[in-house]
C-alpha positions as CSV (number, residue, x, y, z in Angstrom):
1,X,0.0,0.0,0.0
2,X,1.0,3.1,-0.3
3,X,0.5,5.7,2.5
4,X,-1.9,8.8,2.0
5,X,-0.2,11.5,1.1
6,X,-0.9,14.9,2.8
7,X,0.0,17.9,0.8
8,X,2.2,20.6,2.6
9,X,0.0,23.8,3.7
10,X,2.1,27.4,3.7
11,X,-0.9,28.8,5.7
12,X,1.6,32.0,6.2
13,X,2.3,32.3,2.7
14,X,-1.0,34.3,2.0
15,X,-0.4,37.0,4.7
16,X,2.9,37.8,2.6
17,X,1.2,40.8,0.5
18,X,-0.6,42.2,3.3
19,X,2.2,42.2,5.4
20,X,4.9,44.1,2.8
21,X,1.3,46.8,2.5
22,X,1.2,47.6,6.1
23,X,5.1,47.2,6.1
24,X,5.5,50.4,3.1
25,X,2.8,52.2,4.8
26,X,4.4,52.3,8.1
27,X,8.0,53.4,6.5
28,X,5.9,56.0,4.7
29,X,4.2,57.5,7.8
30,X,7.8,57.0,9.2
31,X,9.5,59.3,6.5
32,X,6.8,61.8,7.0
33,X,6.9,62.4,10.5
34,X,11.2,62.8,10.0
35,X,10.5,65.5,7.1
36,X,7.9,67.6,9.7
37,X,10.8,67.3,12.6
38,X,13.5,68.8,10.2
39,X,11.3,71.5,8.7
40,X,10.8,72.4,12.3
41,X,14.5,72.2,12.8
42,X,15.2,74.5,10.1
43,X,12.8,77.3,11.2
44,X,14.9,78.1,14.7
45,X,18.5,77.6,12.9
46,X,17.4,80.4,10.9
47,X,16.1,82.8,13.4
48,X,19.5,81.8,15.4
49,X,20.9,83.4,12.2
50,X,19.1,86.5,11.9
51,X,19.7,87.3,15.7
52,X,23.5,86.8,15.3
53,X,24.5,88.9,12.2
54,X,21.9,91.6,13.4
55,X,20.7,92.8,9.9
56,X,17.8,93.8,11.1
57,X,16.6,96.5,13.6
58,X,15.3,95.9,16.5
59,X,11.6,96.0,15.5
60,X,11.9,94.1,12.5
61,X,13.9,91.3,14.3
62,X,11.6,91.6,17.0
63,X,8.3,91.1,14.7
64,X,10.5,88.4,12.1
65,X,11.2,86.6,15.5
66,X,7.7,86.6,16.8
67,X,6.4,85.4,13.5
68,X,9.0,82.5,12.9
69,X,8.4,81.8,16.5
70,X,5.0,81.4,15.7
71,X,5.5,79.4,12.9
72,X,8.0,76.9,14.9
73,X,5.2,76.6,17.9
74,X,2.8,75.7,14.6
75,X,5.5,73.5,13.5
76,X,6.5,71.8,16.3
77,X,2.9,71.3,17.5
78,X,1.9,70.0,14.3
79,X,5.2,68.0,14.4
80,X,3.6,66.1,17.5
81,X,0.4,65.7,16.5
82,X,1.5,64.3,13.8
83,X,4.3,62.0,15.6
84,X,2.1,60.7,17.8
85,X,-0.7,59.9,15.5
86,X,2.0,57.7,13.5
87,X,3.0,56.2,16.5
88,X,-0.6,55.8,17.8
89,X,-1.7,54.3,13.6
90,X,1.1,52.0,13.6
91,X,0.4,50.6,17.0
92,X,-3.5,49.9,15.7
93,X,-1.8,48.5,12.5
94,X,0.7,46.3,14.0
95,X,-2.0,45.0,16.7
96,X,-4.5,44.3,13.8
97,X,-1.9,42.7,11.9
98,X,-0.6,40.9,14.1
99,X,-4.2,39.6,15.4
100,X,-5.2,38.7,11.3
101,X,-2.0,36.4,10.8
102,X,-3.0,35.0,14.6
103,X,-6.4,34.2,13.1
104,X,-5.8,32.7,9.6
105,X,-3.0,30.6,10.6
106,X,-4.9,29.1,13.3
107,X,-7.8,28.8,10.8
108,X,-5.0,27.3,8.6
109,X,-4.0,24.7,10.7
110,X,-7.5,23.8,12.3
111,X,-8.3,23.1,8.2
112,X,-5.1,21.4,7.9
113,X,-6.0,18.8,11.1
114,X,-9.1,18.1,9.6
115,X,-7.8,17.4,6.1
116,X,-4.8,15.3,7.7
117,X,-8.2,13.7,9.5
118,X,-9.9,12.8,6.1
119,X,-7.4,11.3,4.4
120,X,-6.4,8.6,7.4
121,X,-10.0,7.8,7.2
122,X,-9.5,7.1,3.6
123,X,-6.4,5.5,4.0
124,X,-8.0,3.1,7.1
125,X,-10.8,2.3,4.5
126,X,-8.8,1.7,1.3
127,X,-7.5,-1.8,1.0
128,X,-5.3,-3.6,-1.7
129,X,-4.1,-2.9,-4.8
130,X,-7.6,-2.6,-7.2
131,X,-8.1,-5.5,-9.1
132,X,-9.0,-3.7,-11.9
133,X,-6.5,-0.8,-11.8
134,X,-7.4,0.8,-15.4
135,X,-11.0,1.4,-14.1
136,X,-9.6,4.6,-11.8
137,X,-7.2,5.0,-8.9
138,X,-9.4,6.3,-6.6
139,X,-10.8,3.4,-4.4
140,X,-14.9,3.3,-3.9
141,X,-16.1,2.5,-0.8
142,X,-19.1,0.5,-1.7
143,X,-20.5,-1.8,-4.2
144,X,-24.0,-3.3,-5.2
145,X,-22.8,-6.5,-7.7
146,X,-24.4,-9.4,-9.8
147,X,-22.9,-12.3,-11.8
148,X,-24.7,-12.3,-15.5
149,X,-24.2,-14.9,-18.0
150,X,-27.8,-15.7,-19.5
151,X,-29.7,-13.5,-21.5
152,X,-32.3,-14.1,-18.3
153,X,-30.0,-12.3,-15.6
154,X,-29.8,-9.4,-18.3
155,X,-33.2,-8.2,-17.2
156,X,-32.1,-8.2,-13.5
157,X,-29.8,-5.9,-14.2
158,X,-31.9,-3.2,-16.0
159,X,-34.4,-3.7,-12.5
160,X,-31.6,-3.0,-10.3
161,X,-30.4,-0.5,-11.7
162,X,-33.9,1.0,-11.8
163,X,-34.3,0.8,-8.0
164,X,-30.8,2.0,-7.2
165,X,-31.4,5.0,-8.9
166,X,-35.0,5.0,-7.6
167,X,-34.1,4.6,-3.7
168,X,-30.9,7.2,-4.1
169,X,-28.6,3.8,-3.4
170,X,-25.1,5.6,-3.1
171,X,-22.9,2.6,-4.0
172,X,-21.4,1.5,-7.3
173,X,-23.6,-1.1,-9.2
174,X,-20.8,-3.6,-10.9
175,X,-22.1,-6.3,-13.0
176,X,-19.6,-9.5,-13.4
177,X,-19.5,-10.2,-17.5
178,X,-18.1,-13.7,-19.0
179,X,-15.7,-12.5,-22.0
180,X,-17.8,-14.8,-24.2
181,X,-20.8,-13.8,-23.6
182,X,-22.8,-12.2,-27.0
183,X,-21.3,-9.0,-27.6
184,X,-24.9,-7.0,-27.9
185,X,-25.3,-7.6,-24.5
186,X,-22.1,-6.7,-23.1
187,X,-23.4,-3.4,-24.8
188,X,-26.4,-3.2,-23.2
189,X,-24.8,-3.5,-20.0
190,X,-22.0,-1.1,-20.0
191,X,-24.6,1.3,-21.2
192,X,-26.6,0.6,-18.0
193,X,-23.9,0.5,-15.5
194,X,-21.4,2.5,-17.1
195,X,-17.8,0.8,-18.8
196,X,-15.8,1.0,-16.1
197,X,-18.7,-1.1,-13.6
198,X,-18.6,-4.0,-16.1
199,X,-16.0,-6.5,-15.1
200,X,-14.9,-9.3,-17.5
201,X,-14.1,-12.7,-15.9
202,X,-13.3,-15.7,-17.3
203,X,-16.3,-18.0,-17.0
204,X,-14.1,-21.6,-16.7
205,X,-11.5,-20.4,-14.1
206,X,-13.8,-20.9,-11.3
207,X,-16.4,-23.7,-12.7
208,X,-13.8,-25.1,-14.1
209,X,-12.4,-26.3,-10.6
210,X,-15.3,-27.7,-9.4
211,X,-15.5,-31.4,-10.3
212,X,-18.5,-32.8,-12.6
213,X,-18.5,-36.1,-10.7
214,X,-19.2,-34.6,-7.3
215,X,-22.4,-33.8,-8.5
216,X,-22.0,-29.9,-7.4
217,X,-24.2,-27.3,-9.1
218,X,-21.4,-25.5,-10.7
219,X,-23.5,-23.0,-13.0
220,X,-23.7,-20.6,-9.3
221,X,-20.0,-21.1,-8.2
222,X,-19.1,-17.8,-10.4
223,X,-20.6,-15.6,-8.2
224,X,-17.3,-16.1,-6.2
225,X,-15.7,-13.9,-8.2
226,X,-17.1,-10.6,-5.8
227,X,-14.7,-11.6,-3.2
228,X,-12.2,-10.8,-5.1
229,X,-13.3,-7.3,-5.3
230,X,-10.9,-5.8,-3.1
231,X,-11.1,-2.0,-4.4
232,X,-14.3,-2.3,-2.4
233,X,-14.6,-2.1,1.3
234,X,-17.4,-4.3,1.2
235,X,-20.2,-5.2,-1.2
236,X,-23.8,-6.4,-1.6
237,X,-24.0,-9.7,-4.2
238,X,-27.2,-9.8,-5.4
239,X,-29.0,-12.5,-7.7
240,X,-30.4,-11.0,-10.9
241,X,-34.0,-12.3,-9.8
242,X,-34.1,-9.9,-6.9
243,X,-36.3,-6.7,-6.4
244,X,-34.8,-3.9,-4.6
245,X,-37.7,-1.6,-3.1
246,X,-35.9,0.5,-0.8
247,X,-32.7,1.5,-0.2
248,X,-30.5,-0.9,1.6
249,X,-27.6,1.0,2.6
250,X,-27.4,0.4,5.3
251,X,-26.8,-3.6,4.8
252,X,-23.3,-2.0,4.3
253,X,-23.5,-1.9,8.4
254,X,-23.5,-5.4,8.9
255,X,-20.5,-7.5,9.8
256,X,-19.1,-9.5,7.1
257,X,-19.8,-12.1,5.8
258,X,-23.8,-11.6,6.5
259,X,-27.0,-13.2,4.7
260,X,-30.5,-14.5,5.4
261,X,-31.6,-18.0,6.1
262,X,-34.5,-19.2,4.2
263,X,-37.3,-21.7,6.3
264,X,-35.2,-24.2,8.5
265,X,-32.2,-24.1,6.8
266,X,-29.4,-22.9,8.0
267,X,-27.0,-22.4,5.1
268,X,-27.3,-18.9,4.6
269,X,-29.0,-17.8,0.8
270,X,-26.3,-16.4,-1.2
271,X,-28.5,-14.4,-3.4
272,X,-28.6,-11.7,-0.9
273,X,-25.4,-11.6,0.9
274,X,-23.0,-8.1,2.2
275,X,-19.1,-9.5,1.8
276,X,-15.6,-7.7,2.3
277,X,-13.7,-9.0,-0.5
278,X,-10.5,-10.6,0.4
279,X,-8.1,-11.8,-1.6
280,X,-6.5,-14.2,0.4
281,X,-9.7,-15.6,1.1
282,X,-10.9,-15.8,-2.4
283,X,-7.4,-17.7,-3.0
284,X,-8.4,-20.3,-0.2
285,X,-12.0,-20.8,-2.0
286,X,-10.5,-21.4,-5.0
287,X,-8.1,-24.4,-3.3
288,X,-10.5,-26.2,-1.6
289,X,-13.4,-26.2,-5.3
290,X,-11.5,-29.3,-6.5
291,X,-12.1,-31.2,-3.0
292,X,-15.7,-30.8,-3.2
293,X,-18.3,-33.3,-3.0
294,X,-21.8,-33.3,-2.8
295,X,-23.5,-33.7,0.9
296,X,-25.4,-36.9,0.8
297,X,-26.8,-37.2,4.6
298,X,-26.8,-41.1,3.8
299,X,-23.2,-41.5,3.6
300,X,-20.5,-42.1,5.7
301,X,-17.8,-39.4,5.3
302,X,-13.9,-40.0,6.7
303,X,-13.6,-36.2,6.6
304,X,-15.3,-33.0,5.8
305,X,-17.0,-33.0,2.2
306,X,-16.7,-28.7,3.0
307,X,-19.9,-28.2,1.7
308,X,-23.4,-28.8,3.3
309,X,-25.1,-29.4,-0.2
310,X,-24.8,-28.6,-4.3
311,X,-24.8,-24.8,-4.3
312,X,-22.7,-21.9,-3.9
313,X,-24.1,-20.9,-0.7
314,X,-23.5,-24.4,1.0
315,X,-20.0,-24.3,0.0
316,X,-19.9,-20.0,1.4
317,X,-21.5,-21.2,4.8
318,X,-19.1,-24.4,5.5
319,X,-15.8,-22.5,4.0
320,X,-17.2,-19.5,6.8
321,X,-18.6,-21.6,9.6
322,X,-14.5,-22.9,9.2
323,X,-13.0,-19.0,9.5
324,X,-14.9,-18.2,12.5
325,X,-14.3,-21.5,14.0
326,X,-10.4,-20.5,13.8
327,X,-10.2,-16.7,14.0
328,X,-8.6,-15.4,17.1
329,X,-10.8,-12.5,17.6
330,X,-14.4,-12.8,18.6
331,X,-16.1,-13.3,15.0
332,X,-19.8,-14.2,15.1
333,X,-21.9,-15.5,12.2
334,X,-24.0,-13.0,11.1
335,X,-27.3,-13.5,9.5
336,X,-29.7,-10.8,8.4
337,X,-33.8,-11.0,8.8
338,X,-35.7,-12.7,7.0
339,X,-37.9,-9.5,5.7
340,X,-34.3,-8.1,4.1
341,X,-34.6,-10.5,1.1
342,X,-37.9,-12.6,1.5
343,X,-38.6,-15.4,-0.7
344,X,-41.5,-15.3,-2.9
345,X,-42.2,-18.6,-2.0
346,X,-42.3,-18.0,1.3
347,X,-44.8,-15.0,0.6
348,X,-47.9,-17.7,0.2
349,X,-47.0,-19.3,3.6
350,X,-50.1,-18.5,6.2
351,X,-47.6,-17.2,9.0
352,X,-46.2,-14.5,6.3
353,X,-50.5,-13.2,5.7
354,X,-50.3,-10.6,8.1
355,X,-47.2,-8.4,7.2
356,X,-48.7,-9.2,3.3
357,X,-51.9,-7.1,4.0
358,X,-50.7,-4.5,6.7
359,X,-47.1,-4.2,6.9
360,X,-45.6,-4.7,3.4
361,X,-43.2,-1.7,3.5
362,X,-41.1,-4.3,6.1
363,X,-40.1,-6.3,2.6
364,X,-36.6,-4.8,1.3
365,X,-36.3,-7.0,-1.1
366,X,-38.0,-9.6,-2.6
367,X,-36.3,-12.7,-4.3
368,X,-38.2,-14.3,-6.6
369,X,-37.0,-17.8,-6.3
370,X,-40.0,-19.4,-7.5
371,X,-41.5,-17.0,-9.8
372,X,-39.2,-15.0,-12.0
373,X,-40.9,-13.3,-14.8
374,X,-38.8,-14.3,-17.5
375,X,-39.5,-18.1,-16.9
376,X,-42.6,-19.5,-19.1
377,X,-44.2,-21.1,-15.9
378,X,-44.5,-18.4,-14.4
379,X,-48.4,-17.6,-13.9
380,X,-49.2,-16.9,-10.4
381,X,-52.6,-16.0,-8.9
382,X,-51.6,-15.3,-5.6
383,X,-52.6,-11.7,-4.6
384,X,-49.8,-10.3,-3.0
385,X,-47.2,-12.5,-5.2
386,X,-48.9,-10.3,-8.2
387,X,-48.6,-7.3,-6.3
388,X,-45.0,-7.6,-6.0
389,X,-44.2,-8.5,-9.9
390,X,-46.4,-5.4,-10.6
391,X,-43.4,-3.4,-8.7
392,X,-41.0,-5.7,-10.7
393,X,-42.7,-5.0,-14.3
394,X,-42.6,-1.2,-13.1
395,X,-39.0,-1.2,-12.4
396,X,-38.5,-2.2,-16.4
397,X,-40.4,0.7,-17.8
398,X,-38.0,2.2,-20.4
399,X,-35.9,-0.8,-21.4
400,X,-38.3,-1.0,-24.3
401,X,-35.7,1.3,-25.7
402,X,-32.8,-1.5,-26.1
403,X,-35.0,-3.9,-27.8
404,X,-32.5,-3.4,-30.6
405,X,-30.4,-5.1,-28.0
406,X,-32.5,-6.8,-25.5
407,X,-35.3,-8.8,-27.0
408,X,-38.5,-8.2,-24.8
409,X,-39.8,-11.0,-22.4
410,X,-42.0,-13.1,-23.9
411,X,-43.7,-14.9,-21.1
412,X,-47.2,-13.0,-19.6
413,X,-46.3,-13.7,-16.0
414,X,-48.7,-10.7,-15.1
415,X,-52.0,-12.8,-16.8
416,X,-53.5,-14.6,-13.5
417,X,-53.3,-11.2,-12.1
418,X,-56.3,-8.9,-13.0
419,X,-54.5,-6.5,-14.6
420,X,-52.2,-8.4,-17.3
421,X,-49.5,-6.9,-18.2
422,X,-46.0,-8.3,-20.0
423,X,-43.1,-7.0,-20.4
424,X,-43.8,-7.2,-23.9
425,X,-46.8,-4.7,-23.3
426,X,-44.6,-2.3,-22.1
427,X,-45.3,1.0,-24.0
428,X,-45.1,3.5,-21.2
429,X,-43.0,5.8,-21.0
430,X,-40.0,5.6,-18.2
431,X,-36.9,6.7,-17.7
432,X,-33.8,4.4,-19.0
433,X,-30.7,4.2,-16.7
């Protein structure tokens, strides 16, 4: 790392042309008062003069000496007026001088503390070398991210966006992009996001690892790639089948690693998760894919399979569960509530029929496990299931404008809902990201 630098300050340096000001004034005022004492000087060597070579008579020298003594009093009183208003001006000036450089350098260095201040914070928060260094030097604090490599996810992508913008979500929104996927849609996204937020990674390096024998879902392990992340202090992974409809900053709060647990399952659900990438950490993941083998409760096991079942987020809970088993400092599992990414499954269980009808706002999230619109099954009839895709199809008014890129969703999910509504009906007009 490299330490923060903190420019030098020369608080004093803008006091210089005030200073030499007050500085020529005061000479001035100086020379001044010296030119009235020898004018007054002058006046009584030349009456000594007159007196002495007596070329006068008496009355004359008596009327040339009361006028030049009336012109020396002038003088002379004149002459200290005017000395001591110098002196009594240049003490004013000096003091307020004197009080202005007090002032603005201790202005100067209360701004320089507090400048010092803000860059140790930044330095305290900034971690490795960026991953990505061309993308900018300057490290962001905060990311929202998802993994994309269907043409499926591509409409997740577009929503989030949406709701970020929507919910004034002050974080970075980085989409993970395989280098092969089609070209169009690599468009599409960097349009959305911006260039620098779309990250190529190379689909095989992770998959690759897992084995196809140990009957592991290896299509999800690429979301591992966020953890590797590191310009970012920590970072929200979220599935492309998620609606965002509020702002969840403050998931940013949460210790890391953090997620919620769906039913009685206590693997946490990785399509909602808040992580502090680490590379070290990633490097360990990566290790221990090829050792993988699929949980099967009804075999006996000479040592840890490392995961708990098929998915990503057995494998994240068992490689965690291991980190805060060995840490040294007092690490505890975090798991956020239910309500900060609910299932839409779980929306049609009975227990769930309350906060449905009269406390809806609790929902941050909704992750549509079981009903994504894209999906040609997807038909439901349930009332507050509906409700929520109608926030979903309203978070994708406007991409009707990259249908050049983005072919529109075919499926009606909206038809069992009273008011029908595709994606494909989507003439309104909203605004793009």
């Amino acid at each position: 790392r490299e330490r923060a630098r903190v420019p030098e300050d020369k608080p004093c340096e803008s006091m210089v042309p005030l200073f030499l000001c007050c500085h020529f004034f005061l000479l001035h005022l100086q020379s001044y008062i010296r030119a009235e004492g020898m004018q007054s000087q002058c006046h009584h060597h030349y009456i000594h003069l007159i007196e002495e070579k007596g070329s006068m008579n008496t009355v004359s020298s008596m009327s040339m000496n009361i006028l030049f003594l009336r012109r020396s009093d002038a003088s002379n009183s004149i002459s200290i007026t005017t000395r001591e208003l110098g002196n009594w001006i240049g003490l004013k000036l000096k003091t307020v001088i004197f009080a202005s450089i007090l002032i603005l350098t201790s202005l100067s260095l209360l701004y320089n503390v507090h400048f010092q201040n803000t860059l140790l914070e930044q330095y305290k928060y900034s971690r490795s070398t960026p991953t990505h260094p061309s993308h900018g030097a300057a490290p962001r604090r905060f990311a929202i991210v998802n993994f994309v490599e269907s043409m499926d996810q591509i409409y997740g992508v577009y929503s989030i966006q949406k709701q970020m913008m929507k919910h004034n979500i002050s974080a970075a929104h980085v989409v993970l992009v395989p280098r092969d996927m089609k070209q169009s849609l690599q468009d599409v996204i960097a349009l959305w996001v911006g260039e620098e937020n779309r990250r190529f990674v190379v689909k095989d390096e992770i998959v690759g690892k897992v084995s196809s024998k140990s009957g592991i879902w290896q299509a999800t392990f690429n979301k591992l790639w966020a953890f590797n992340l590191t310009e970012f202090e920590k970072v929200i992974v979220l599935d492309g089948d998620i609606l965002i409809r509020t702002d969840i900053t403050h998931w940013f709060d949460y210790p890391t690693p953090c997620a919620i647990q769906a039913g009685n399952d206590l693997n946490w659900n990785s399509g909602a998760m808040v992580i502090t990438p680490d590379s070290m950490e990633f490097q360990q993941m990566l290790s221990r894919l090829p050792h993988l083998e699929r949980y099967d409760a009804n075999k006996a096991y000479d040592s840890d399979p490392m995961t708990s079942g098929y998915g990503d987020q057995d494998f994240v809970t068992t490689f965690f569960l291991g980190v805060q088993k060995n840490a040294t400092d007092d690490r505890k599992r975090c798991v956020m509530p239910t309500e900060s990414a609910v299932l839409s499954s779980s929306l049609r269980i009975p227990v769930f029929s309350y906060f449905n009808k009269f406390q809806p706002w609790i929902y941050e999230t909704v992750h549509f496990t079981g009903d994504k619109p894209w999906r040609g099954s997807t038909h439901p009839d349930h009332p507050f299931v509906c409700s929520m895709l109608h926030e979903w199809n309203e978070s994708m008014q406007g991409v009707e404008k990259y249908y050049d890129l983005v072919p529109p969703i075919e499926n009606d999910y909206l038809q069992n809902c009273g008011n029908s509504s595709s994606s494909r009906a989507q003439e309104h007009e909203g605004t793009a990201p």
